[in-house]
C-alpha positions in Angstrom: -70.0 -115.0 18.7 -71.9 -112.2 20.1 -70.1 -109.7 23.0 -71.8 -109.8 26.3 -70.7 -108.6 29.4 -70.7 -110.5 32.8 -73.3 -108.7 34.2 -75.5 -109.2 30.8 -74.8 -112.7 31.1 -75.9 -112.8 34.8 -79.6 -111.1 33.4 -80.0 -113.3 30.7 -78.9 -116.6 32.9 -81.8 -115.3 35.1 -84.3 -115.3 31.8 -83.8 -118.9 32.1 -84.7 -120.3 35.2 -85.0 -123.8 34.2 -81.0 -123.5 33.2 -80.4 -122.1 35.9 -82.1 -124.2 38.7 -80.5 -127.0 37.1 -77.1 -125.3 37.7 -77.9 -124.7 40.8 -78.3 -128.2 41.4 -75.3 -129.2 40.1 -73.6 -126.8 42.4 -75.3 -127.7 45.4 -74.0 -131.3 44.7 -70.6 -130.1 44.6 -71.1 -128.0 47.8 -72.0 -131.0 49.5 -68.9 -133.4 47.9 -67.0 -131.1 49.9 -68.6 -130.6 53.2 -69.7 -134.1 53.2 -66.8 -135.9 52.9 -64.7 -134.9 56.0 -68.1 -135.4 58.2 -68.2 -138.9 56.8 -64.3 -139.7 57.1 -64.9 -138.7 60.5 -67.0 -142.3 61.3 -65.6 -144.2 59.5 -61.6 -144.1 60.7 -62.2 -146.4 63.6 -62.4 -148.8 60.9 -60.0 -147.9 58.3 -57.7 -147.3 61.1 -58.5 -151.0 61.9 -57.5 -152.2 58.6 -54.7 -150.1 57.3 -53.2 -149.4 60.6 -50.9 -146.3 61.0 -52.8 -145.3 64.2 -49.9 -142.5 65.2 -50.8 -140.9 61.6 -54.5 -141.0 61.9 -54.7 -136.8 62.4 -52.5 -136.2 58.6 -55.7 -138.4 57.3 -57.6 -135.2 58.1 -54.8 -132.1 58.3 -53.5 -133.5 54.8 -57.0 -132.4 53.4 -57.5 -129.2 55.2 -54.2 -128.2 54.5 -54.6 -129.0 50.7 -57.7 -127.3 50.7 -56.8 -123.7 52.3 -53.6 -123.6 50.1 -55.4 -124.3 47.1 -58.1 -121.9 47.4 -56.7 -118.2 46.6 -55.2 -120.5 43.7 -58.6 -121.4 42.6 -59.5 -118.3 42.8 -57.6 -116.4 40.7 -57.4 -119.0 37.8 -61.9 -119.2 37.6 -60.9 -115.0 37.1 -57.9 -115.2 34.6 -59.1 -118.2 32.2 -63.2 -118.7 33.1 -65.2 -119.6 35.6 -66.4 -123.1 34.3 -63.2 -124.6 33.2 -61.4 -123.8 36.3 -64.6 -125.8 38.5 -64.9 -128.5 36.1 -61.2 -129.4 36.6 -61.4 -129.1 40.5 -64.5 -131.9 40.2 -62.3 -134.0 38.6 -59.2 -133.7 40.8 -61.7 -134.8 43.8 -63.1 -137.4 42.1 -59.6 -138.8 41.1 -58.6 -138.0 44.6 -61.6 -140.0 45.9 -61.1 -143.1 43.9 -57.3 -143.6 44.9 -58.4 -143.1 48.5 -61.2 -145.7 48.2 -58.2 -148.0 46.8 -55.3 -146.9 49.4 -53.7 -149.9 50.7 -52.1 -148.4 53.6 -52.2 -144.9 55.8 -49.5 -143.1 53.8 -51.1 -143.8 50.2 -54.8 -142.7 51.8 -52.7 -139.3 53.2 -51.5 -138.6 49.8 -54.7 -139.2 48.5 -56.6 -136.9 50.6 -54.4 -134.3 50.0 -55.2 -134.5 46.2 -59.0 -134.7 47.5 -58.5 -131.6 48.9 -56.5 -129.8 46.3 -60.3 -130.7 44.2 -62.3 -129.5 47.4 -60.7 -125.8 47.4 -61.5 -125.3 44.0 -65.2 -126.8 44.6 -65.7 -124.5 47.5 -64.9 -121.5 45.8 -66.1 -122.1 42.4 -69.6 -122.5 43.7 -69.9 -119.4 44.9 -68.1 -117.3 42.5 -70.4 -118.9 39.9 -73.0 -118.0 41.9 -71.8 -114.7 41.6 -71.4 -114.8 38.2 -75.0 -116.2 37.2 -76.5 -114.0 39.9 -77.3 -110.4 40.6 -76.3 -109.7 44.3 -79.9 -108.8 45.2 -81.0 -112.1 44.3 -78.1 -113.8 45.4 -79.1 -114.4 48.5 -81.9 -116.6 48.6 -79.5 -118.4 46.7 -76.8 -118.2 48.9 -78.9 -119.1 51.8 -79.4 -122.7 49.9 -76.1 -123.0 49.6 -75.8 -122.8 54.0 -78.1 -125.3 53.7 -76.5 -127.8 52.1 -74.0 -127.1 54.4 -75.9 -127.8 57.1 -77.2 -130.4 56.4 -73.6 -132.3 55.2 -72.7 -131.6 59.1 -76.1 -133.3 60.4 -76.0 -136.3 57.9 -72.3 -136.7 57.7 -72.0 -138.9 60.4 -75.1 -140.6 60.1 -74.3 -141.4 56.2 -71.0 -142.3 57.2 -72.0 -144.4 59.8 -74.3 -146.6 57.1 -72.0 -146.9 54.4 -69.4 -148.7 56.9 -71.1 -151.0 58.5 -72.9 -152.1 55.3 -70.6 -151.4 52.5 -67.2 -151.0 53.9 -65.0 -148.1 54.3 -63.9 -147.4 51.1 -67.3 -146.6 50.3 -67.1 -143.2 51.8 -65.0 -142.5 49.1 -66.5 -144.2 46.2 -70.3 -142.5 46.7 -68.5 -139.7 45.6 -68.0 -140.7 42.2 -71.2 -141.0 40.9 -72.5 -137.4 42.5 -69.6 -136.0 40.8 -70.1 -137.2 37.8 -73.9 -135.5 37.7 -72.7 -132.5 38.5 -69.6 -132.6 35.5 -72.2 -133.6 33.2 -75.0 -130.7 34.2 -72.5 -128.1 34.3 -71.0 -129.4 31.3 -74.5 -129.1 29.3 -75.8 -126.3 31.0 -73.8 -123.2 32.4 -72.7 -121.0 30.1 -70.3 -118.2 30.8 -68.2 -115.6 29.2 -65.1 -117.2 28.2 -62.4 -115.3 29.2 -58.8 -115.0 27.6 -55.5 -113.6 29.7 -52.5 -113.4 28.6 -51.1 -112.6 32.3 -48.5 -115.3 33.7 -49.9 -116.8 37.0 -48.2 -115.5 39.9 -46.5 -118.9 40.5 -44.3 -116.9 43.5 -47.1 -115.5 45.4 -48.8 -119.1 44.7 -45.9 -120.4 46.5 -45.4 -117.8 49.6 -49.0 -118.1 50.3 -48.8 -121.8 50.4 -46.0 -121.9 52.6 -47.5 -119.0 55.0 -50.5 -120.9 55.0 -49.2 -124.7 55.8 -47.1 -122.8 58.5 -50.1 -121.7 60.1 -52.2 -124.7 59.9 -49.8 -126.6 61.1 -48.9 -124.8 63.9 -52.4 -125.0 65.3 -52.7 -128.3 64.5 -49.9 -129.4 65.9 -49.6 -127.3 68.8 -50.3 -128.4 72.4 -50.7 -132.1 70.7 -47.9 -133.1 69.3 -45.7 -130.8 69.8 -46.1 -127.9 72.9 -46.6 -124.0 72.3 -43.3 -123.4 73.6 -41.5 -126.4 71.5 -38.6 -125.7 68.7 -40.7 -127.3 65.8 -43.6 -124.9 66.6 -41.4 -121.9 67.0 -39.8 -122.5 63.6 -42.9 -123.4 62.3 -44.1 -119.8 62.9 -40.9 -118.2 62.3 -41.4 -119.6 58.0 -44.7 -118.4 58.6 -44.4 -115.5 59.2 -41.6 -115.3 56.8 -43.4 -115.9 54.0 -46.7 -114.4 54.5 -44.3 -110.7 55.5 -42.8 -112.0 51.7 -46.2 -112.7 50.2 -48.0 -109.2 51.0 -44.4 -107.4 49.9 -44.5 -109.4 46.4 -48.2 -108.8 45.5 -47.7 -104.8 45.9 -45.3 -105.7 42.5 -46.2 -108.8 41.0 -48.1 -108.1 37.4 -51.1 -110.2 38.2 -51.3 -110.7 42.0 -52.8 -114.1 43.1 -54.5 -112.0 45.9 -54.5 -108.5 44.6 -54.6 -106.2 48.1 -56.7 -103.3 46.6 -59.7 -105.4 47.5 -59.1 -104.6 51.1 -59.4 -101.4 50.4 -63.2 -101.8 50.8 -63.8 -101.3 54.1 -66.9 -104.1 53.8 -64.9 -106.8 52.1 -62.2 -106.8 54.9 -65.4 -106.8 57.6 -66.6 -109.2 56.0 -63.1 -111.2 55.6 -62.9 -110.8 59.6 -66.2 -111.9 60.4 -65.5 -115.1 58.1 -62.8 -115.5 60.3 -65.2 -115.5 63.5 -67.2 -117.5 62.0 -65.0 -120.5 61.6 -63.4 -119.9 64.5 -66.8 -120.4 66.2 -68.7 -122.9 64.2 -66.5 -125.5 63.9 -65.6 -125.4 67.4 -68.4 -125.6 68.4 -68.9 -129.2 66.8 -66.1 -130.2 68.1 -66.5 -130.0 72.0 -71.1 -130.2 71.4 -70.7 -133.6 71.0 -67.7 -134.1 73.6 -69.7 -132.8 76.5 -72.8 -134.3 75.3 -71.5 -137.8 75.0 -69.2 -137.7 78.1 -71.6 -136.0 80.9 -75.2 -136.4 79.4 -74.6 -139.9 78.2 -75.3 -140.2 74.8 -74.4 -142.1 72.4 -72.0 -141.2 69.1 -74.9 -141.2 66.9 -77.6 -139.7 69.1 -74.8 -136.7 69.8 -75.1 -136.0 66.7 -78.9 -136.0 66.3 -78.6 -133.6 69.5 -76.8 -130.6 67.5 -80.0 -130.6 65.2 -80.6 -127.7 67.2 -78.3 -125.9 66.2 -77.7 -126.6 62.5 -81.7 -126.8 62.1 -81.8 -123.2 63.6 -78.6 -122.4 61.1 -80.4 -124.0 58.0 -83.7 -121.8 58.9 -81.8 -118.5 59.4 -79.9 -118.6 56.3 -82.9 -119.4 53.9 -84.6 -116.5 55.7 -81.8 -114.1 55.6 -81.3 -115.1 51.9 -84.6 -114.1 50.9 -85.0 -110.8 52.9 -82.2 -109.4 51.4 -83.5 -111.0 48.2 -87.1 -109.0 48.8 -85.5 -105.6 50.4 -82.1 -105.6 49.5 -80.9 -104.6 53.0 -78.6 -107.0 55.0 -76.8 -105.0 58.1 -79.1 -106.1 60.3 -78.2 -109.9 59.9 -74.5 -109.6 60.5 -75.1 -107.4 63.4 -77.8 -109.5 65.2 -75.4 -112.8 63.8 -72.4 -111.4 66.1 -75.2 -110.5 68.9 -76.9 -114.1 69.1 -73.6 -115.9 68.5 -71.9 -114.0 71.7 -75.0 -114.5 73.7 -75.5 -118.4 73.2 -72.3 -119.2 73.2 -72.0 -117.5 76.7 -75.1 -119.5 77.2 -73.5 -122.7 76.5 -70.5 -121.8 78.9 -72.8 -121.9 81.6 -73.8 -125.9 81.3 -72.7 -128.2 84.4 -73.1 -132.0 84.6 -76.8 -130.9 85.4 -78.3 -129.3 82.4 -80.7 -131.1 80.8 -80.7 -131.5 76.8 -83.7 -129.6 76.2 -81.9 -126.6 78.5 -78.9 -127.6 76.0 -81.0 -127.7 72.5 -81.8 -124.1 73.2 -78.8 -122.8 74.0 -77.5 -124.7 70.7 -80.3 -122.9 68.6 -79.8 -119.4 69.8 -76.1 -120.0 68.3 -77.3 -121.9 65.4 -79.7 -119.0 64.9 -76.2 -116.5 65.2 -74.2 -118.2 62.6 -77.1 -118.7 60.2 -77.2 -114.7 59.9 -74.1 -114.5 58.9 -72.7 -117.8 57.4 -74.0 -116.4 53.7 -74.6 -113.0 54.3 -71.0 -112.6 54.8 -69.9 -114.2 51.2 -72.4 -111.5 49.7 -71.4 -108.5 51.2 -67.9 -109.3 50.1 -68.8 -109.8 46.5 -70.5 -107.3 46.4 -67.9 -105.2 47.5 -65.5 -105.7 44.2 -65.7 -105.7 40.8 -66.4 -108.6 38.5 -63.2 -109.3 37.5 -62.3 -109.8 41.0 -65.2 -112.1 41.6 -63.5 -115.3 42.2 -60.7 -113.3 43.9 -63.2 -112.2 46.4 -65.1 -115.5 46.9 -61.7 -117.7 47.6 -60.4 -115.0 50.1 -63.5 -115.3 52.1 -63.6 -118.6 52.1 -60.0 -119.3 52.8 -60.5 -117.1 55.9 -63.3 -118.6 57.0 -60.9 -122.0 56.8 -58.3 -120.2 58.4 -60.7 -119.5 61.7 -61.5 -122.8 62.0 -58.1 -124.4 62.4 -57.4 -121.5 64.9 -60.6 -122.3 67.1 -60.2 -126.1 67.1 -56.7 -125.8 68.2 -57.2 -122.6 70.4 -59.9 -123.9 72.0 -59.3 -127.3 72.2 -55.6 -126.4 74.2 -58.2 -124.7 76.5 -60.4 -127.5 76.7 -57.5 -129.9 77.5 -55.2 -127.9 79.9 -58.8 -127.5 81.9 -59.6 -130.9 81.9 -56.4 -132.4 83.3 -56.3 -129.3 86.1 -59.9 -130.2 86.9 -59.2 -134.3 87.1 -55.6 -133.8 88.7 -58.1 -131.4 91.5 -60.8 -134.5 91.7 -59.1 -137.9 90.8 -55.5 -137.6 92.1 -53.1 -140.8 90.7 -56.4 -141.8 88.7 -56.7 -138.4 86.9 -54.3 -139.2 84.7 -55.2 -142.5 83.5 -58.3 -141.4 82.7 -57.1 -138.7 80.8 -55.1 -140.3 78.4 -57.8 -142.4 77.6 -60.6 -139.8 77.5 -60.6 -140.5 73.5 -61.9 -143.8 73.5 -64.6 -142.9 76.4 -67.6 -143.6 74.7 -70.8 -143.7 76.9 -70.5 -147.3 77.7 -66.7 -147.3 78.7 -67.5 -144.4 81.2 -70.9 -146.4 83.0 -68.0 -148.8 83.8 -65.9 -146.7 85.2 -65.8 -146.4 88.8 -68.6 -143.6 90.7 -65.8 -141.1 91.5 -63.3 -141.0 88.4 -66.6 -140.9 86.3 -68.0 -138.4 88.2 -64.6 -135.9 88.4 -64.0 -136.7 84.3 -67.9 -135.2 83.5 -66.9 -132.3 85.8 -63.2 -131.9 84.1 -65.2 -132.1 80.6 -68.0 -130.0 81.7 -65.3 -127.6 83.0 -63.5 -128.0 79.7 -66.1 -126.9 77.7 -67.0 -123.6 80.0 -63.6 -122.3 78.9 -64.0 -122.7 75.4 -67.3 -121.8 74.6 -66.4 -118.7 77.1 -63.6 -117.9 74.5 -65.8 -118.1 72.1 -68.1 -116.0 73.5 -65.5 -113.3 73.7 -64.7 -114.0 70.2 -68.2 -113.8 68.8 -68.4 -109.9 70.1 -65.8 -109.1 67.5 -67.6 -109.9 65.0 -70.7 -108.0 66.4 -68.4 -105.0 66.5 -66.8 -105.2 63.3 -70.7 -106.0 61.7 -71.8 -102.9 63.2 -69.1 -100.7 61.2 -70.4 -102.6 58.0 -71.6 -99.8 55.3 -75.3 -101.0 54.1 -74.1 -100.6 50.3 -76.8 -100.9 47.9 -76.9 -104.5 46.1 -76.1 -104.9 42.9 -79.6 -105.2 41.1 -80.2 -107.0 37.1 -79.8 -104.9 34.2 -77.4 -102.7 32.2 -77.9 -99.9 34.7 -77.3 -101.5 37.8 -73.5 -102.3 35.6 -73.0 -99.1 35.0 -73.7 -97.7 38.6 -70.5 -95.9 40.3 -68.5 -97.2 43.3 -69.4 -95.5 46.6 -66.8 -93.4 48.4 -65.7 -95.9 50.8 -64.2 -98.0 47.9 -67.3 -100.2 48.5 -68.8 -100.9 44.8 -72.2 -100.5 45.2 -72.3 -101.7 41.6 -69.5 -103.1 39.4 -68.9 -102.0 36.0 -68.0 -105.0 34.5 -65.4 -106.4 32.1 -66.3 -107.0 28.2 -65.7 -110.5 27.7 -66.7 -112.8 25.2 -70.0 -115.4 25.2 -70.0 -119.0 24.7 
């Protein structure tokens, strides 16, 4: 077996771009396994509720898989570094698929909770092993264009999620949402099987099963808390208070222990780079933003401007149309003239401004006036959605690779539970002021049933608790995209202290190139490991 280094490997992956498109496709298909499948989920409970029952634990059919999913990803991570990239992402494909199968076959709510946590346990490792494969195959200045595919699958999964759940329920059942994940999953196992080829890569290191286990339990602390805070449980209650008291416990524990452990599952000299933790901020933002802004879109677009649950979600094409655009254009600038400040920086600009822009619609705006406020944002987060994982690769060495890809993702995971549950307490403590201001007694009432107020239920509702509920939401929705507004000019602060490193280019040179001053590695020397 011949000795190659990573980067070597990377240039001669590129000699073969039939091989590699083909990964690429695999990977693609993975992305979308895991972005898809909450989107779809989301349809179709009405009617596994319906079957199973279990309505009162209907939120653990989602938290169980976010929460699975964050934990597991620094995990991911750092096994694709310690024991190879392809090994590590094969076995994640076939913990989702497993997951997926039992779910399809769960005979009540509890066994299709379990099961979705093993779905998600498969989904962290997806996540992160497509782009730290990426990163492997890829030089960062080609990376990219790449990268900005990879948004695009993405976006798409949140504009055909619903629809695609939608079909398979009313024409094939429920349990099909899980099934049609086999046999994608299958195609990818078998093309990444036959066709990526990586250094295989020996450690004799012990994983770092404490830090595994303090970061997990930091982690599910914090989700929790903001899932669970303000709904079940208020801010002030003594379940959230301990909640954040192991927290903080054991992510205080976690940092102290990876300063000594022998092979840190998050090793903190990463954050020395002044871009990578940028970049692990803006990830943050990024979350925070996006996925609120799904949330409450199709809230305020279904409850004042009357339409329906699928055409609400035809109405944020928008905004993921302007996302998917952005990121295939960022990805290949940066491809062509290997400089990228300029998208993070007018990311955080357009995100603050539309946003702000979206704070300002009343039960007046039209949906055109709407759709362009939606596509200013979409336009914000498709500068920085890839950009983001880029610069922070780029920003380590190899061997920290996978390190570097699962921390950006987990933070960008981490921002998303804090918007929904920031902004949603927002949304909800607004609405009730605004209806107990407008509807008196009725207020209330209609409240508590403001779930289940599709577009039809609120036509019947009489002229003036209809009319103070679209103000209340309308209201609702000013608050939060207003927070988010504020939000979004962090990260156009912290993108304008980002350090325009040099990319890594192809070639033996580009490997040998020295790390900048700032700890940023313009170009990583990387580790000899040996070819398969």
């Amino acid at each position: 077996m011949a000795e190659k280094t990573e980067a070597a490997a990377g240039t001669d992956a590129g000699k073969q771009p039939r091989s590699v498109r083909v990964v690429l496709l695999a990977l693609m298909i993975a992305m979308m396994l895991a972005m898809l499948d909450n989107m779809i989920i989301g349809t179709a409970m009405p009617t596994i509720v319906g079957e199973l029952g279990g309505l009162e634990h209907l939120s653990w059919v989602v938290t169980a898989y976010t929460l699975a999913t964050a934990a597991s990803t620094p995990l991911w991570g750092k096994l694709g570094d310690m024991y190879g990239r392809k090994g590590s992402f094969m076995t994640s494909i076939v913990i989702f698929l497993v997951g997926s199968a039992l779910s399809g076959m769960a005979q009540d709510m509890g066994q299709l909770i379990g099961f979705r946590a093993i779905q998600g346990l498969g989904a962290g490792g997806l996540m992160v092993g497509v782009m730290a494969i990426i990163g492997d195959l890829i030089p960062p200045r080609e990376r990219g264009k790449y990268q900005g595919m990879i948004a695009g699958v993405m976006a798409l999964s949140m504009i055909g999620g619903p629809l695609v759940g939608g079909t398979i329920t009313d024409h094939w059942g429920w349990r099909w949402s899980f099934y049609i994940n086999i046999p994608l999953g299958v195609i990818a196992l078998i093309a990444i099987s036959a066709v990526l080829h990586l250094p295989k890569k020996r450690s004799e290191a012990r994983i770092d099963y404490l830090g595994a286990a303090l970061l997990t339990i930091g982690i599910t602390a914090i989700v929790l808390v903001t899932t669970w805070g303000g709904t079940e449980y208020a801010w002030t209650s003594a379940r959230i208070m301990e909640l954040i008291g192991i927290g903080v416990a054991a992510l205080v524990g976690f940092v102290f222990w990876q300063t000594r452990a022998a092979e840190p599952i998050l090793p903190l000299h990463i954050f020395r780079s002044r871009n990578f933790t940028l970049m692990s901020v803006i990830g943050f933002i990024v979350g925070f933003v996006m996925f609120g802004a799904t949330l409450f879109l199709p809230l305020y677009q279904q409850s004042v401007q009357g339409a329906s649950a699928t055409n609400s979600g035809l109405l944020l094409l928008p905004m993921l149309g302007a996302m998917l655009v952005t990121s295939m254009v960022a990805g290949r600038v940066t491809t062509s003239t290997g400089r990228y400040k300029i998208f993070p920086v007018a990311g955080g600009a357009l995100m603050a401004v539309g946003l702000y822009l979206l704070s300002t619609m009343d039960t007046d705006t039209t949906r055109f006036t709407s759709g362009l406020y939606m596509a200013v944002v979409g336009l914000g987060m498709g500068c920085l959605m890839q950009i983001t994982m880029l610069v922070a690769q780029n920003s380590v060495e190899m061997k920290d690779m996978g390190v570097a890809s699962s921390s950006t993702t987990l933070f960008r995971t981490l921002g998303s539970s804090f918007g929904v549950a920031i902004m949603g307490a927002l949304f909800n403590n607004r609405v009730e002021d605004v209806m107990a201001e407008r509807a008196a007694g009725s207020g209330a009432k209609a409240t508590e049933q403001s779930a289940t107020l599709t577009a039809e239920a609120l036509k019947a509702l009489p002229a003036g608790i209809r009319d103070a509920y679209q103000h209340a939401v309308s209201s609702g929705t000013h608050t939060a995209f207003l927070l988010g507004s504020a939000v979004a000019v962090l990260a156009l602060v912290a993108a304008v202290f980002v350090k325009e490193v040099p990319l890594k280019g192809a070639g033996p040179k580009a490997a040998d190139a020295p790390a900048d001053g700032d700890g940023d590695q313009a170009t990583a020397k990387a580790p000899v490991t040996e070819a398969v």
